[in-house]
C-alpha atoms as an extended CHARMM CRD file, in Angstrom:
* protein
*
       265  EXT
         1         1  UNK       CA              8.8760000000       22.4660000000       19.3450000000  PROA      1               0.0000000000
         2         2  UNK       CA             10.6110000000       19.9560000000       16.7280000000  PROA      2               0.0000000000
         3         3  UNK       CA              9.5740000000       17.0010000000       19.0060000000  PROA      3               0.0000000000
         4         4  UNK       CA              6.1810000000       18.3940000000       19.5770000000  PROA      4               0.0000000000
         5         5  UNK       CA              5.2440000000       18.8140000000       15.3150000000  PROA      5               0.0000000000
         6         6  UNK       CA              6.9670000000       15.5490000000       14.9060000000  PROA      6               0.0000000000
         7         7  UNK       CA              4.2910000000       13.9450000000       17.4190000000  PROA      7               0.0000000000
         8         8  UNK       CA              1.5140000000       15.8550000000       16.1470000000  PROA      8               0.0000000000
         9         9  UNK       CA              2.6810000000       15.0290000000       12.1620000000  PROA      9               0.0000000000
        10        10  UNK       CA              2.9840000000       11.3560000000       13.2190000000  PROA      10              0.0000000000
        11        11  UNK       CA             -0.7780000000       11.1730000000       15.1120000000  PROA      11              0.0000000000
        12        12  UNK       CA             -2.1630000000       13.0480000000       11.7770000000  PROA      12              0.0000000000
        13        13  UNK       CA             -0.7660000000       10.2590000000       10.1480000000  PROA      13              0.0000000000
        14        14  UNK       CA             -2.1080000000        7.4390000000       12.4650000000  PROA      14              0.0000000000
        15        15  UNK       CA             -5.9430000000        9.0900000000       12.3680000000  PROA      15              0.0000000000
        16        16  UNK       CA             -5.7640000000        9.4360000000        8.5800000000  PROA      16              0.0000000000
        17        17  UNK       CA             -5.1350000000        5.2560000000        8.7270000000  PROA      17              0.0000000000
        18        18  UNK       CA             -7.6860000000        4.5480000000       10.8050000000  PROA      18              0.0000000000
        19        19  UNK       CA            -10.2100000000        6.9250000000        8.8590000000  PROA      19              0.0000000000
        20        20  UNK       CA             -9.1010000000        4.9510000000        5.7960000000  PROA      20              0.0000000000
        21        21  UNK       CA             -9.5650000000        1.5840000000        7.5310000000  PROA      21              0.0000000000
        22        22  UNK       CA            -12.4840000000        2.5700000000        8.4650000000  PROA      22              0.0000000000
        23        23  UNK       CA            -13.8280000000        3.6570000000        5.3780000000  PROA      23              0.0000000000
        24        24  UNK       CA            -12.9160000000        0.8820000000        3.3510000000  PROA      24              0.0000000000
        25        25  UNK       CA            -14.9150000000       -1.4360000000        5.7340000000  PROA      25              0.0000000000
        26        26  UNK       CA            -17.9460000000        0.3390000000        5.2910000000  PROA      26              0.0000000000
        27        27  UNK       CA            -17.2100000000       -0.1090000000        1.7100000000  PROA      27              0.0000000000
        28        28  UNK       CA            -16.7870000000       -3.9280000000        1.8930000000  PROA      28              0.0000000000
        29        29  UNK       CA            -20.1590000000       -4.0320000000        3.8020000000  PROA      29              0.0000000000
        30        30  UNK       CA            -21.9910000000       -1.6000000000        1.3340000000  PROA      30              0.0000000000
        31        31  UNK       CA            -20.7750000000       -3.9630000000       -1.6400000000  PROA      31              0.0000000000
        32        32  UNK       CA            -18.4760000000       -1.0990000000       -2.9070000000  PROA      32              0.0000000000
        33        33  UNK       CA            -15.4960000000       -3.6130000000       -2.4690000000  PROA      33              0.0000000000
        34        34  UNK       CA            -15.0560000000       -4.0290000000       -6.1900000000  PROA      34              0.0000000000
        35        35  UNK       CA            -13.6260000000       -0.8550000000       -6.2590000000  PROA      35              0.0000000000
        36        36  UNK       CA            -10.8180000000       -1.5970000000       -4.4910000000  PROA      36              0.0000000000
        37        37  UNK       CA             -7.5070000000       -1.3550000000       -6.3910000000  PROA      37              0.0000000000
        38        38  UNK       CA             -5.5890000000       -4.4660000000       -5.0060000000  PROA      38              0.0000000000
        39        39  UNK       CA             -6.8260000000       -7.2100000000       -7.0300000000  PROA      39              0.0000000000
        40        40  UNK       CA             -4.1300000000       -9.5080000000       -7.0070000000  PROA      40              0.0000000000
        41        41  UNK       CA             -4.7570000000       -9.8720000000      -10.6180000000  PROA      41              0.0000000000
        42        42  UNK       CA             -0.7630000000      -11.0660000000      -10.9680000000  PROA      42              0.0000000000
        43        43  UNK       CA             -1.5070000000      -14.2890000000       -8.4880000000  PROA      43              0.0000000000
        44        44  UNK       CA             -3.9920000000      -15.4330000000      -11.3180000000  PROA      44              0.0000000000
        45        45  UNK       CA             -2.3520000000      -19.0280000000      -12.6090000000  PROA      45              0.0000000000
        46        46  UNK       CA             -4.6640000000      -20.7140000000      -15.2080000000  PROA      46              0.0000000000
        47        47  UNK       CA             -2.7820000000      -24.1830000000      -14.2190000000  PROA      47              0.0000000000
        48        48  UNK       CA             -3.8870000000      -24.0150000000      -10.5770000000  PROA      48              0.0000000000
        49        49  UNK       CA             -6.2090000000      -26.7710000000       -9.7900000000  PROA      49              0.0000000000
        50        50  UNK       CA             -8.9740000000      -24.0440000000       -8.2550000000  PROA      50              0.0000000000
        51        51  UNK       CA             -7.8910000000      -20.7380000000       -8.2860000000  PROA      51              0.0000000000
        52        52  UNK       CA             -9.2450000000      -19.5230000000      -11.6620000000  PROA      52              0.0000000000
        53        53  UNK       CA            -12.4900000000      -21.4580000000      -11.6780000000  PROA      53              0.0000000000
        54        54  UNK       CA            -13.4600000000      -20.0750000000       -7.7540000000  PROA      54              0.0000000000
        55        55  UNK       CA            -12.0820000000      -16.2500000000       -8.9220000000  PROA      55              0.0000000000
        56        56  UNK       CA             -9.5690000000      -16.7200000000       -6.0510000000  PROA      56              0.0000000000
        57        57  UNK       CA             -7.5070000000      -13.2740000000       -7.8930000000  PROA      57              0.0000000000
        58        58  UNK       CA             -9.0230000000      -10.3190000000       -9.9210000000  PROA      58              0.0000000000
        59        59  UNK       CA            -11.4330000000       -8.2660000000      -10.3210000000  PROA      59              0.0000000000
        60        60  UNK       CA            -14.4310000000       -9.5470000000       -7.8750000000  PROA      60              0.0000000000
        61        61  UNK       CA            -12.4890000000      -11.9370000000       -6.5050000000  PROA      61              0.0000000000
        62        62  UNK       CA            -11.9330000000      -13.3950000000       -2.8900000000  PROA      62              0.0000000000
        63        63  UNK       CA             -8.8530000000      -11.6550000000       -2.5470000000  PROA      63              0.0000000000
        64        64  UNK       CA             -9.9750000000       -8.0230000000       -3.4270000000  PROA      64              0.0000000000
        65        65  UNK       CA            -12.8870000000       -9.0000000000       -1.3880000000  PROA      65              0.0000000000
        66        66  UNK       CA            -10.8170000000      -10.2030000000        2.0490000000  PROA      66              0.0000000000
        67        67  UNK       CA             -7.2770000000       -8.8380000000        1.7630000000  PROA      67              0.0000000000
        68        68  UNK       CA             -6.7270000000       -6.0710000000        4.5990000000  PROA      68              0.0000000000
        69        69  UNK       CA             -2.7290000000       -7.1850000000        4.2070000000  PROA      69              0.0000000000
        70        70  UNK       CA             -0.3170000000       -3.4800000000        4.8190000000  PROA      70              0.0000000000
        71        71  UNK       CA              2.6600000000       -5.4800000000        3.9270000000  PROA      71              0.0000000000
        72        72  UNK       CA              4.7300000000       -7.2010000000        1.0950000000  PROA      72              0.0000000000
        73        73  UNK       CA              4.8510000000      -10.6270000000        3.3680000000  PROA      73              0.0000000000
        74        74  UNK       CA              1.4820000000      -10.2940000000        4.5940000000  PROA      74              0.0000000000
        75        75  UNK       CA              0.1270000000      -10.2640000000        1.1190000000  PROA      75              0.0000000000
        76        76  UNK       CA              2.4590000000      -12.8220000000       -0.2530000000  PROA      76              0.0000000000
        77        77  UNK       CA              0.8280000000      -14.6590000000        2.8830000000  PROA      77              0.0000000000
        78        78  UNK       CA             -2.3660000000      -14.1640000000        1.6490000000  PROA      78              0.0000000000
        79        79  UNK       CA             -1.9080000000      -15.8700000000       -1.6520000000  PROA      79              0.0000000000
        80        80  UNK       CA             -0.2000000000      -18.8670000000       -0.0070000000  PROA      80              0.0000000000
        81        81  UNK       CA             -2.9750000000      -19.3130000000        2.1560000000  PROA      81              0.0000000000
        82        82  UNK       CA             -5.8150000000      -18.8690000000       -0.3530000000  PROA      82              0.0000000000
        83        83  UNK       CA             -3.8870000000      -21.2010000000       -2.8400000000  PROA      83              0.0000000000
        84        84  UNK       CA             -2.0580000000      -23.5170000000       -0.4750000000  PROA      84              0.0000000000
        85        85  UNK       CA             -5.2190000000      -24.4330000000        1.5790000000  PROA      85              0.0000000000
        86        86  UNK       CA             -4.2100000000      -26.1510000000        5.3780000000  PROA      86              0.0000000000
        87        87  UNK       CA             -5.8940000000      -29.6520000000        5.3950000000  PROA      87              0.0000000000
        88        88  UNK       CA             -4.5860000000      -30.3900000000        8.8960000000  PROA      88              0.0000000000
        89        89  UNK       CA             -7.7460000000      -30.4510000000       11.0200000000  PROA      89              0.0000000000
        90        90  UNK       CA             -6.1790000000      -29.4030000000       14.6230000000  PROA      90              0.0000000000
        91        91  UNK       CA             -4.2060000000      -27.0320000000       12.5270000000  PROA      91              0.0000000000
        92        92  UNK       CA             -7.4580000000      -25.4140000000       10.9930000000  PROA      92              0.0000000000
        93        93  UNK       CA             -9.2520000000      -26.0110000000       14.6580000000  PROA      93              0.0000000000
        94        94  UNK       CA             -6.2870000000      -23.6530000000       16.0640000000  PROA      94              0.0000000000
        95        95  UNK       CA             -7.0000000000      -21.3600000000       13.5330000000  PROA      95              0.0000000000
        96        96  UNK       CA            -10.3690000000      -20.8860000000       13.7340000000  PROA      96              0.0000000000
        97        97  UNK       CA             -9.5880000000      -20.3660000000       17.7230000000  PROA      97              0.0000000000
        98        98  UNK       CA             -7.3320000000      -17.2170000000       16.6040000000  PROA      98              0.0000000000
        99        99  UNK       CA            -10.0610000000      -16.0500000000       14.2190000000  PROA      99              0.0000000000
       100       100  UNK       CA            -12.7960000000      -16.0890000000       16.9490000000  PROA      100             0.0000000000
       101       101  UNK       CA            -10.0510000000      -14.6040000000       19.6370000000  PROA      101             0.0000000000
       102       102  UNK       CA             -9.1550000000      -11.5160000000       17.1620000000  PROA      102             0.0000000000
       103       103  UNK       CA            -12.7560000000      -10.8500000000       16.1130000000  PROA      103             0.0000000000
       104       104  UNK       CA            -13.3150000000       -9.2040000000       19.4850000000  PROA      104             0.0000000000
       105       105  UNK       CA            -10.1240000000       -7.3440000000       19.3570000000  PROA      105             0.0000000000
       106       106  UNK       CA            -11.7560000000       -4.3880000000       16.8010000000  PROA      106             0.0000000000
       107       107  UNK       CA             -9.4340000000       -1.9290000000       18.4920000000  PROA      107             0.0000000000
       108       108  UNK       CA             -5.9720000000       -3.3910000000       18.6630000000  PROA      108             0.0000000000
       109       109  UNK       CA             -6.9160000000       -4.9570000000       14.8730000000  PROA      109             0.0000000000
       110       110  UNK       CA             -7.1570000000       -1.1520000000       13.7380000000  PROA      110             0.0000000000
       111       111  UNK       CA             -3.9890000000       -0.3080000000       15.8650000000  PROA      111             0.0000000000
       112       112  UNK       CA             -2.4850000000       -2.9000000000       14.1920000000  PROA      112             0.0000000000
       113       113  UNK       CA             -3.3550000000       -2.0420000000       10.3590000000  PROA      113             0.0000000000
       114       114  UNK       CA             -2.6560000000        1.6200000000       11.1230000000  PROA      114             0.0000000000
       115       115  UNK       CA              0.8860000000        1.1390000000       11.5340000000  PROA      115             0.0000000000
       116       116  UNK       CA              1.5570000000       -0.8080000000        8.5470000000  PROA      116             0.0000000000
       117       117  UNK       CA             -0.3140000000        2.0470000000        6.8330000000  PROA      117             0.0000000000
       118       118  UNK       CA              1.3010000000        4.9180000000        8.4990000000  PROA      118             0.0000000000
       119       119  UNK       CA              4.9740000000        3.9590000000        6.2130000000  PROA      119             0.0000000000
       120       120  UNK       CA              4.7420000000        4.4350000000        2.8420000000  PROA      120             0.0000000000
       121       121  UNK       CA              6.4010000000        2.3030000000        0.2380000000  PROA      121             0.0000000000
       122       122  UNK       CA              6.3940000000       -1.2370000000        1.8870000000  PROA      122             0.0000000000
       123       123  UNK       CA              4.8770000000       -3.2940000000       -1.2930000000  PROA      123             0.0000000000
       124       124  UNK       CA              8.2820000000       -4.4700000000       -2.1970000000  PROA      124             0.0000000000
       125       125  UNK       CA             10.2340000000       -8.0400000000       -2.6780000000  PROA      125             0.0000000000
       126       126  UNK       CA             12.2820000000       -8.2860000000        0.6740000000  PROA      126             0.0000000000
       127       127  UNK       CA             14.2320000000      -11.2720000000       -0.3880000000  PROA      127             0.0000000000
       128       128  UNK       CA             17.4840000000       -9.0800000000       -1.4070000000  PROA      128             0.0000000000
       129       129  UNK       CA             17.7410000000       -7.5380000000        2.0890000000  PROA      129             0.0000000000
       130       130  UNK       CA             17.2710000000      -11.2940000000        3.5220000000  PROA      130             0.0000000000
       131       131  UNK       CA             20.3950000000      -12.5000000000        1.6330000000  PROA      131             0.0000000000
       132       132  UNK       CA             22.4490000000       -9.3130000000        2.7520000000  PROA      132             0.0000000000
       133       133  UNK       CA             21.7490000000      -11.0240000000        6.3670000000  PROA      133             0.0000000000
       134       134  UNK       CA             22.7690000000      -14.0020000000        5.3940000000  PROA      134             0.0000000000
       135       135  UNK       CA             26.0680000000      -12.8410000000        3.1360000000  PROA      135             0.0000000000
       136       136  UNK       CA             28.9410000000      -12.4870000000        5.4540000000  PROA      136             0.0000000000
       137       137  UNK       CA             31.4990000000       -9.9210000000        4.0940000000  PROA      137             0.0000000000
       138       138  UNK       CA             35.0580000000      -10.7940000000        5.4050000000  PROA      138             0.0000000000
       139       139  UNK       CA             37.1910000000       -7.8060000000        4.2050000000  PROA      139             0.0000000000
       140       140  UNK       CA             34.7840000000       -5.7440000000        6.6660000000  PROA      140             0.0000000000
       141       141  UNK       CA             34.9500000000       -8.3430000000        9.7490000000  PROA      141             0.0000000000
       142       142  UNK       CA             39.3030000000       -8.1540000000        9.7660000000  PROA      142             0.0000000000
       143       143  UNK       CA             40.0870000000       -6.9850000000       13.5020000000  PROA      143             0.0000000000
       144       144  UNK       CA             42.6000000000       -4.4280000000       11.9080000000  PROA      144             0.0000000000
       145       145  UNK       CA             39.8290000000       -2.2350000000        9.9780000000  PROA      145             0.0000000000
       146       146  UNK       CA             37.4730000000       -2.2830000000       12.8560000000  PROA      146             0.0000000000
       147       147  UNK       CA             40.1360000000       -1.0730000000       15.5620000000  PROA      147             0.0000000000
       148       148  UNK       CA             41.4510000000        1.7660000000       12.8950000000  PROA      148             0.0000000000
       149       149  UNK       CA             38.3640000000        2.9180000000       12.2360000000  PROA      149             0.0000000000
       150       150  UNK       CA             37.4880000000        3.5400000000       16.0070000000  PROA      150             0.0000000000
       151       151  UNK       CA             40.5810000000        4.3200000000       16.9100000000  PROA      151             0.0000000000
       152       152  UNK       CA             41.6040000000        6.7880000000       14.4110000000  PROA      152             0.0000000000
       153       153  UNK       CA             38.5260000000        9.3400000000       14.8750000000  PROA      153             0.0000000000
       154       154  UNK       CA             39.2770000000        9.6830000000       17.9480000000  PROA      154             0.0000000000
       155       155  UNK       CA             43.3470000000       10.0340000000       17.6040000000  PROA      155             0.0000000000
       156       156  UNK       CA             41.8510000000       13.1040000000       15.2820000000  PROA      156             0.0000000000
       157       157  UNK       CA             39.4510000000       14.8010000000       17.9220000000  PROA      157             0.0000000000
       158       158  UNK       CA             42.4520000000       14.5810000000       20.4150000000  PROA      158             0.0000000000
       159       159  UNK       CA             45.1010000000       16.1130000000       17.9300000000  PROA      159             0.0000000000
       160       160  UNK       CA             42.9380000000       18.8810000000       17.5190000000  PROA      160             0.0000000000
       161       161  UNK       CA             42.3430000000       19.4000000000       20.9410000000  PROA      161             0.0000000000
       162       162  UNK       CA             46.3370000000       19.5060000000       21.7510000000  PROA      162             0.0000000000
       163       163  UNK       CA             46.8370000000       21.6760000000       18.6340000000  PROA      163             0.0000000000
       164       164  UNK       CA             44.1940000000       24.3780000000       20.0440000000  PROA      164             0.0000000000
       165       165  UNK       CA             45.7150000000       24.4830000000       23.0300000000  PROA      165             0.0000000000
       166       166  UNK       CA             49.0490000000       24.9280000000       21.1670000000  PROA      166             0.0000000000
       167       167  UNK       CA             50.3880000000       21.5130000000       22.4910000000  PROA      167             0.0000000000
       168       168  UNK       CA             51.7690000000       20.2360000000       19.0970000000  PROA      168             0.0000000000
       169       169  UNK       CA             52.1860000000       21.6140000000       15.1830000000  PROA      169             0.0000000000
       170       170  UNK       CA             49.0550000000       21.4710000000       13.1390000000  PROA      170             0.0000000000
       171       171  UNK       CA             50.3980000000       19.2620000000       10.6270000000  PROA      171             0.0000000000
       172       172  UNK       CA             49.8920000000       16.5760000000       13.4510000000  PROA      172             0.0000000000
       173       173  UNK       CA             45.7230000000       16.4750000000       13.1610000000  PROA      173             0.0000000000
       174       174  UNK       CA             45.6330000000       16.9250000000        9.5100000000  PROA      174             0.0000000000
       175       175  UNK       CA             48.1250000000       14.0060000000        8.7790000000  PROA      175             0.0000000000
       176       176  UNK       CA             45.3740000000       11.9470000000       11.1760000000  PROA      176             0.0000000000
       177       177  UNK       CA             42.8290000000       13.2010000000        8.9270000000  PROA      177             0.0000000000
       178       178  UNK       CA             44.6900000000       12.1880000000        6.0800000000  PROA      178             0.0000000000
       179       179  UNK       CA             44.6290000000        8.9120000000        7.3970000000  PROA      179             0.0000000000
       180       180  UNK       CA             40.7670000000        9.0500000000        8.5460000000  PROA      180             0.0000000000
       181       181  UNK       CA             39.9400000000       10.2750000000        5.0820000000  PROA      181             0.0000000000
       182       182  UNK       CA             42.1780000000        7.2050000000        3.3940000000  PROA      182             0.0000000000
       183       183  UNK       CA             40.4090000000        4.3830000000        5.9510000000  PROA      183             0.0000000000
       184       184  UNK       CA             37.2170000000        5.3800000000        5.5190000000  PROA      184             0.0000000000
       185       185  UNK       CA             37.5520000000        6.0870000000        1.4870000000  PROA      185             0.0000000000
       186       186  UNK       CA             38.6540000000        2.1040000000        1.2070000000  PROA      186             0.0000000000
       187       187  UNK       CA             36.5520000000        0.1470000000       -1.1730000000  PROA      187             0.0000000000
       188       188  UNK       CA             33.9110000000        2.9300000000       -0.7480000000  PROA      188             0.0000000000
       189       189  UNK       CA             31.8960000000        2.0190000000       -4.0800000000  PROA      189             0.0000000000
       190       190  UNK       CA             31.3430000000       -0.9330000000       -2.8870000000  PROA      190             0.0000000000
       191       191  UNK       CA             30.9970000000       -0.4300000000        0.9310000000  PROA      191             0.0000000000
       192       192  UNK       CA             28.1070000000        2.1900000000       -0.5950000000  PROA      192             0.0000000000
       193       193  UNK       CA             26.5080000000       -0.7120000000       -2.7660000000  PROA      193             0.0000000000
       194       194  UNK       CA             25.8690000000       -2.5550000000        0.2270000000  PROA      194             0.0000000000
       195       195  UNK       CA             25.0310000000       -0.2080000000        2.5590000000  PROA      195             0.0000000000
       196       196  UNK       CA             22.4780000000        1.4200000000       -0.2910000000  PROA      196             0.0000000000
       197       197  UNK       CA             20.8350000000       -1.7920000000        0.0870000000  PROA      197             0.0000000000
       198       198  UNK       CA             19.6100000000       -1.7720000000        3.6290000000  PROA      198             0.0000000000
       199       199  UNK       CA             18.9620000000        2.0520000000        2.7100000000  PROA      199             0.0000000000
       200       200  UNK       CA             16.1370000000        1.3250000000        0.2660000000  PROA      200             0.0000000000
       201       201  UNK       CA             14.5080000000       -0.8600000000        3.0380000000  PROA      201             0.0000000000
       202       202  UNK       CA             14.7620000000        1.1670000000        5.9030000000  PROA      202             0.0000000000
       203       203  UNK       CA             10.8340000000        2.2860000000        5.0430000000  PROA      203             0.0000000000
       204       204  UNK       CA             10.2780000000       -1.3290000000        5.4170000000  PROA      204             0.0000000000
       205       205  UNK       CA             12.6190000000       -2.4680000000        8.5840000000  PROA      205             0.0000000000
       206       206  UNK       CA             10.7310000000        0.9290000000       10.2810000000  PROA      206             0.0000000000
       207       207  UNK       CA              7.1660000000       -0.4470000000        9.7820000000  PROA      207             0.0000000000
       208       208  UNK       CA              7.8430000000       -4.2750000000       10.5730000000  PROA      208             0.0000000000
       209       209  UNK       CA              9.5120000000       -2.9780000000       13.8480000000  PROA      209             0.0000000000
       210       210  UNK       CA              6.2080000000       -1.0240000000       14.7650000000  PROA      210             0.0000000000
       211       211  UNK       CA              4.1280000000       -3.9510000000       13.8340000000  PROA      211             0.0000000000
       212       212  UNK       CA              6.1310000000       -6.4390000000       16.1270000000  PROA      212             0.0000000000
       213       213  UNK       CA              6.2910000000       -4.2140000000       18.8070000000  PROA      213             0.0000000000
       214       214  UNK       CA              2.0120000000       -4.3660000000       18.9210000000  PROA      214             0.0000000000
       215       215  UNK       CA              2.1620000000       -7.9810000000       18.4350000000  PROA      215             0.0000000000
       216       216  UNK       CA              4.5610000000       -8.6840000000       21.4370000000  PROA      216             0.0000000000
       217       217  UNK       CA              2.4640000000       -5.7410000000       23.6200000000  PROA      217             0.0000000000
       218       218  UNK       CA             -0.5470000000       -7.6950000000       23.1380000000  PROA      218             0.0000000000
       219       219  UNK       CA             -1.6140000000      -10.6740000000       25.4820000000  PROA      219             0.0000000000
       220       220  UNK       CA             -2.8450000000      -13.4330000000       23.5370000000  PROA      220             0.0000000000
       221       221  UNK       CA             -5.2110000000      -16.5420000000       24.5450000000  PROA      221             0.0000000000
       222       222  UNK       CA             -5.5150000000      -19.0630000000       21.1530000000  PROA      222             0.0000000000
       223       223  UNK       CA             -2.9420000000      -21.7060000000       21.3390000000  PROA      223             0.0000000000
       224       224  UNK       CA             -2.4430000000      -20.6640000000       17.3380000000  PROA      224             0.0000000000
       225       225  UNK       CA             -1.5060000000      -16.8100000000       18.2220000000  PROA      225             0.0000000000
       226       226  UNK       CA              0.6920000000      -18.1990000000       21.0180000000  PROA      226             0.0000000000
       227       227  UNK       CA              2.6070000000      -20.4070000000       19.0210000000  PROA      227             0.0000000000
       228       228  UNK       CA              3.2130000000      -17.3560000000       16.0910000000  PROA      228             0.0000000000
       229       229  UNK       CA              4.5120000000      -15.2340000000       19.4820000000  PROA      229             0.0000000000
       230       230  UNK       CA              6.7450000000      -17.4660000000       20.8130000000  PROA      230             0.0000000000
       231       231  UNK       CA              8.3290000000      -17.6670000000       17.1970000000  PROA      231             0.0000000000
       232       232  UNK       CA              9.2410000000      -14.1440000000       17.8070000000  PROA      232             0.0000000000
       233       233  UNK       CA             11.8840000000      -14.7250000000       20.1400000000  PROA      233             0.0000000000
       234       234  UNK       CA             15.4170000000      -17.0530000000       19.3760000000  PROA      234             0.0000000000
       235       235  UNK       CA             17.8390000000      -19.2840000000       21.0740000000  PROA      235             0.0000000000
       236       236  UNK       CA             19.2380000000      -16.5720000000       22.7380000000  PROA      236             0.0000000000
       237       237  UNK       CA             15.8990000000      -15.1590000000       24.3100000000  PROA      237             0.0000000000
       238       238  UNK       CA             16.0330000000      -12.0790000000       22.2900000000  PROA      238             0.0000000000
       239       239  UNK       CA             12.5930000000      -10.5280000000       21.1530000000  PROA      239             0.0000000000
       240       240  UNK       CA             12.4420000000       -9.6530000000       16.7730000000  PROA      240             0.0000000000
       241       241  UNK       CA             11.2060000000       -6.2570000000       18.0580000000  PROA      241             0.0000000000
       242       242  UNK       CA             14.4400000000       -5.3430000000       19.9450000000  PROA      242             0.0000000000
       243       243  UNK       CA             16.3200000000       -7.1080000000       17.5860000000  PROA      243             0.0000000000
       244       244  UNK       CA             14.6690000000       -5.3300000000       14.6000000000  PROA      244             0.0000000000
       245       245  UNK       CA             15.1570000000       -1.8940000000       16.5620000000  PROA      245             0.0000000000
       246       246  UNK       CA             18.8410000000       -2.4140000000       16.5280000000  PROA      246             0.0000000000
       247       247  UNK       CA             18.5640000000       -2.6800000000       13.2160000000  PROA      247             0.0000000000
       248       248  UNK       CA             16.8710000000        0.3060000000       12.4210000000  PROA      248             0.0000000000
       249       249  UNK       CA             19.4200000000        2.0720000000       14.4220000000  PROA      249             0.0000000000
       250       250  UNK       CA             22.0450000000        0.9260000000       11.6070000000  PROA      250             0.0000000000
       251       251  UNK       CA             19.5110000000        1.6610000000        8.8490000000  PROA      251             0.0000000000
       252       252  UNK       CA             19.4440000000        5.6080000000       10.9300000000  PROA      252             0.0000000000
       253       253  UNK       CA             23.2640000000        6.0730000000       11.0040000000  PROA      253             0.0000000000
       254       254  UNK       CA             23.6600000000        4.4740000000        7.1370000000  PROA      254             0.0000000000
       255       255  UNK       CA             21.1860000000        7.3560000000        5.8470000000  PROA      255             0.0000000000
       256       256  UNK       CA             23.3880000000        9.8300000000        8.0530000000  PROA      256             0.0000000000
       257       257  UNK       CA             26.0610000000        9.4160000000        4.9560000000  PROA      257             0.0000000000
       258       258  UNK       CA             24.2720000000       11.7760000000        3.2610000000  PROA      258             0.0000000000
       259       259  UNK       CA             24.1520000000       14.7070000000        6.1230000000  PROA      259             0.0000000000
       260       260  UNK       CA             26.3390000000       17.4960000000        5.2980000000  PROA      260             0.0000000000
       261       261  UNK       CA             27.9460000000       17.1880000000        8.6920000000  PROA      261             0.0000000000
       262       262  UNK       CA             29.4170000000       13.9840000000        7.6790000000  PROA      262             0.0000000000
       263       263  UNK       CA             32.1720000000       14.6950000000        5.5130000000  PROA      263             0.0000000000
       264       264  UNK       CA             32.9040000000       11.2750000000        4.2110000000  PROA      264             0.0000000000
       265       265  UNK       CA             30.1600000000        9.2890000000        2.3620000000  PROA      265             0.0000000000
């Protein structure tokens, strides 16, 4: 019954973003656009050769007029293209090929924008969760910590085991807990910094994963889509959506700190 309200909570979600897709098109047809709240009124830079005189940001502008972006990167995207123009004419020729491909693809578009509208609290800076990647943090990488910390949890379940069945003294699995509790409890303030981290962007690691997983779904024809696609996968031949789903897996088990049936945090 859990799985089934989950299901039915998470297609209520999905139909509420396509009714609001939906409704803000007929809005950008009807000329009701300039109600829209994104503006990108903070990308407005008086020094940029076109921007202010073509009201490329703010209210009325091309950007409140086109952006559809669900996504900090896709929006920061946005501005890059619409201030960074491509002059490379196979480059724009490619383009245009993706354009014309994707303008056919009404339902898989919508499919698409639901999901990054179905997670809430995406418009956020990424770049700190980027350099966590790219930080490596010895004192948790020494071959001693990572064998005790397997090891012992299960040196605990065992003790208790032999102590119910009245194989050895109790003292025997709460000395191992002792231990488990000490392990665990080293450098925790700081283990907890980090781990907070990839905590606050697990709204964020959830949505891209949905997103990638409809982008490598999809078959694509334009040279220019193709290209993006076959970015998704690295030297080792392993997809960003499985890669990105192992992730979330870690982002799962870090906010499982806080369940009551963990007792260390």
């Amino acid at each position: 019954m859990v799985a089934i309200h989950n299901r039915m909570k998470q297609n209520n979600k999905y139909f509420h973003a396509l009714y609001e897709i939906n409704e803000y098109a007929i809005q950008r047809i009807s000329g009701n656009w300039k109600d829209f709240k994104d503006t990108g009124l903070e990308y407005i830079d008086d020094s940029h050769s076109f921007s202010s005189d073509l009201d490329i940001f703010g209210q009325g502008s091309l950007f409140q007029y086109i952006n559809t972006t669900t996504t900090y990167m896709g929006r920061e995207t946005l501005r890059k293209y619409l201030t960074e123009p491509c002059k490379n004419k196979e480059e724009i020729i490619k383009r245009q090929g993706a354009v014309d491909e994707l303008s056919g693809q009404l339902a898989w578009r919508q499919r698409f924008m639901a999901e990054g509208l179905i997670v809430p609290d995406k418009s956020q800076d990424n770049q700190p969760l980027y350099d966590f990647f790219e930080t490596r943090y010895e004192r948790y990488t020494k071959a001693w910590l990572i064998i005790g910390a397997r090891l012992i949890p299960a040196l605990s379940i065992g003790a208790i085991l032999l102590y119910y069945f009245g194989l050895i003294p109790y003292q025997v699995p709460l000395l191992l807990l002792a231990v488990e509790f000490l392990v665990f409890k080293f450098d925790s303030k700081e283990r907890s910094r980090i781990l907070n981290l990839v905590q606050k962007y697990e709204d964020s690691i959830k949505l891209y994963s949905k997103m990638l997983y409809q982008i490598e779904r999809k078959k694509f024809k334009s040279k220019y889509l193709l290209e993006l696609k076959d970015r998704l996968v690295n030297d080792d031949n392993l997809k960003a959506c499985d890669q990105i789903k192992e992730l979330e897996k870690i982002s799962d088990n870090i906010l499982n700190r806080k369940n009551s049936y963990f007792f260390t945090y």
